[in-house]
N, C-alpha and C positions, 0 to 999 in steps of 0.2 A: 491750964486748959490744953486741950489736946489739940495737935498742932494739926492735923486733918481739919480738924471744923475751925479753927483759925483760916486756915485755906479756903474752907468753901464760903466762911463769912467773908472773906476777900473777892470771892468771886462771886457776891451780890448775891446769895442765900440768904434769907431771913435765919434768926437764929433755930428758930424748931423745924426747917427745913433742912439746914447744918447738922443737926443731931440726929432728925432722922436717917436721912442720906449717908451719912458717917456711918448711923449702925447698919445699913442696910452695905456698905463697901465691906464692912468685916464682917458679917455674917450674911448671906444672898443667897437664896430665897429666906423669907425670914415671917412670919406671922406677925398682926399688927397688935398682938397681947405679946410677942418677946419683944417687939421693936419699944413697945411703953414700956416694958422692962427695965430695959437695956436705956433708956434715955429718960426713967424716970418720969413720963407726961402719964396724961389719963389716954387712954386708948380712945377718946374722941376727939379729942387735938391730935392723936397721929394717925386717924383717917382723916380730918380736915388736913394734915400738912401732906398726907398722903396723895390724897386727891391733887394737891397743889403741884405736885412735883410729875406726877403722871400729865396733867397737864401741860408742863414746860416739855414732857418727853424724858427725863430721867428717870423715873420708876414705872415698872411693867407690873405686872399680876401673872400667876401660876397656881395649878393648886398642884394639893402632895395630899392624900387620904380626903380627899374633899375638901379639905380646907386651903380656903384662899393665903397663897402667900407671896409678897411682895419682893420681886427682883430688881438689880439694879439692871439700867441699860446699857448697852456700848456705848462705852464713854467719850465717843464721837457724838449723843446728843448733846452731855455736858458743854461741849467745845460748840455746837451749834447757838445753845442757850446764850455762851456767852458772845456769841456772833448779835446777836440781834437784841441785848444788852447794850452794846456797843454802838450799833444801826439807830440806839432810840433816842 
């Protein structure tokens, strides 16, 4: 297994959260038809884990030609997620 989503399953990532997140650290901005790609789900689990991570504040939105694509955030949210992870 790849030792980034080992990581982020350690830091209380679901696993298609880990996957997602992972592919969006190595490729960023990224479209949510490469992200199912690149992690193998159906393109409606990676806008449901999409959503999900936008929500905690880890993944933003941009577009490039119209098309919506998905960036990671300063990775001061991760560190905040895992603040209030901690706080629960």
């Amino acid at each position: 297994m790849d030792q980034t989503f080992l990581h982020l399953r350690r830091l209380g990532l679901a696993e298609y959260e880990a996957r997602v997140y992972g592919a969006l650290l190595a490729h960023s901005p990224a479209s949510a038809t490469y992200i199912a790609k690149k992690c193998t789900l159906s393109r409606s689990s990676v806008y449901t884990t999409l959503s999900s991570l936008i929500a905690k504040g880890l993944v933003g939105t941009t577009y490039k030609n119209d098309v919506k694509q998905f960036i990671v955030e300063d990775l001061a949210a991760l560190e905040t997620m895992l603040e209030r992870e901690r706080a629960m």
